[in-house]
C-alpha positions in Angstrom: -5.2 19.9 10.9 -3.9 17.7 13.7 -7.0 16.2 14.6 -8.3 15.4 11.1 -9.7 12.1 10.9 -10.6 12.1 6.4 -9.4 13.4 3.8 -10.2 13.0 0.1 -7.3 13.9 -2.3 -9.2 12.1 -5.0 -9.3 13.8 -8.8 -6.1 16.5 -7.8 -3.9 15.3 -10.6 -1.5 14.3 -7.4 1.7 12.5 -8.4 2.9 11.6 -5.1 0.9 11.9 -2.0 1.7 14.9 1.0 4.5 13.9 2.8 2.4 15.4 5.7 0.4 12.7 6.2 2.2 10.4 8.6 2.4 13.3 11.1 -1.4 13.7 11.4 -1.9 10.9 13.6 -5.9 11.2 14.2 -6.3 10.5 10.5 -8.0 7.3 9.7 -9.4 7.6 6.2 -7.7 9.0 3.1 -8.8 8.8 -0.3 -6.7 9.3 -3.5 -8.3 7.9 -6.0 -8.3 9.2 -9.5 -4.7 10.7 -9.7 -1.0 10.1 -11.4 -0.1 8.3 -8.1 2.7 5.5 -9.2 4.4 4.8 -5.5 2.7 4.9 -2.2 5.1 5.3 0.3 5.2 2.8 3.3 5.8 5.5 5.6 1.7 6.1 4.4 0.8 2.1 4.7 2.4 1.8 8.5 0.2 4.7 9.7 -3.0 3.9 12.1 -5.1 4.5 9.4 -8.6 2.3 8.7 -8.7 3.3 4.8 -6.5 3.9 2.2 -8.3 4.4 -0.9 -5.7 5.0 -4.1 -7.7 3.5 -6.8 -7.6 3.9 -9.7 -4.3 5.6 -10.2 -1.0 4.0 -12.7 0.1 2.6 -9.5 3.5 0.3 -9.7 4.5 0.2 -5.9 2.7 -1.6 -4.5 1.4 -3.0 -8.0 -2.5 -1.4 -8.5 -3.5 -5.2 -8.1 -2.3 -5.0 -4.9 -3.4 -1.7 -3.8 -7.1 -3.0 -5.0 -7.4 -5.5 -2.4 -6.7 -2.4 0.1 -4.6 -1.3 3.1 -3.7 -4.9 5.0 -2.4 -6.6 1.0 -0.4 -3.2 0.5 0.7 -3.8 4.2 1.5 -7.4 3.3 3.6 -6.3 0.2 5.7 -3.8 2.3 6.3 -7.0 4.8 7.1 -9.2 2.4 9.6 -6.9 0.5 11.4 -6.5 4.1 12.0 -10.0 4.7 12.9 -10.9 1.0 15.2 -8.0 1.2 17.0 -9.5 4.5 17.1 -13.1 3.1 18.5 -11.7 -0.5 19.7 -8.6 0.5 19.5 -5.3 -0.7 20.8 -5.5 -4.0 18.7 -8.0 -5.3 15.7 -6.2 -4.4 16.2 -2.5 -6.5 14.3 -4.2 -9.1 11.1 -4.3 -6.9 
C-alpha cells in the first residue's frame, strides 16, 4: 500500500475521503469522482500528488467550481483562505 501511485475511489458512495491518504506518499493520482464528497481536506490538496479528480460530487469546500479547474485552483483556495484568515483573523473566516 505504501508504494501506490493511483487510486480510483470514484462511484463508492464516499462522504469524506480516507484519512489514509496523506501517509501514502508515492501516490500521485486519486480519483473520487461520483460520490457524496462535500469537503476535501487540505491535508489531501498539500500532498505531492499530480491529480486530484473529485468531480462531480455536492462539493462546498473548496466550492465544486473550484475543484473543476483541478488540483493547483483547489490549492489556490486553501492559500488564499490562510492569508485572508491572518489579515481578518480567525473569526471572520468560520463562514468559509
Amino acid at each position: 500500500l505504501k508504494s501506490l501511485q493511483y487510486l480510483n475511489l470514484g462511484f463508492n458512495n464516499l462522504c469524506e475521503l480516507p484519512s489514509i491518504l496523506p501517509k501514502l506518499k508515492d501516490l500521485t493520482e486519486v480519483i473520487a469522482g461520483s460520490n457524496c464528497l462535500s469537503y476535501i481536506p487540505k491535508e489531501i490538496c498539500d500532498m505531492n500528488l499530480k491529480v486530484l479528480d473529485v468531480t462531480p460530487n455536492p462539493l462546498q469546500k473548496p466550492p465544486s467550481q473550484t475543484c473543476e479547474l483541478g488540483l493547483e485552483a483547489m490549492r489556490r483556495y486553501y492559500e488564499y483562505l490562510e492569508e485572508a484568515s491572518t489579515k481578518l483573523g480567525p473569526e471572520a473566516m468560520r463562514r468559509y
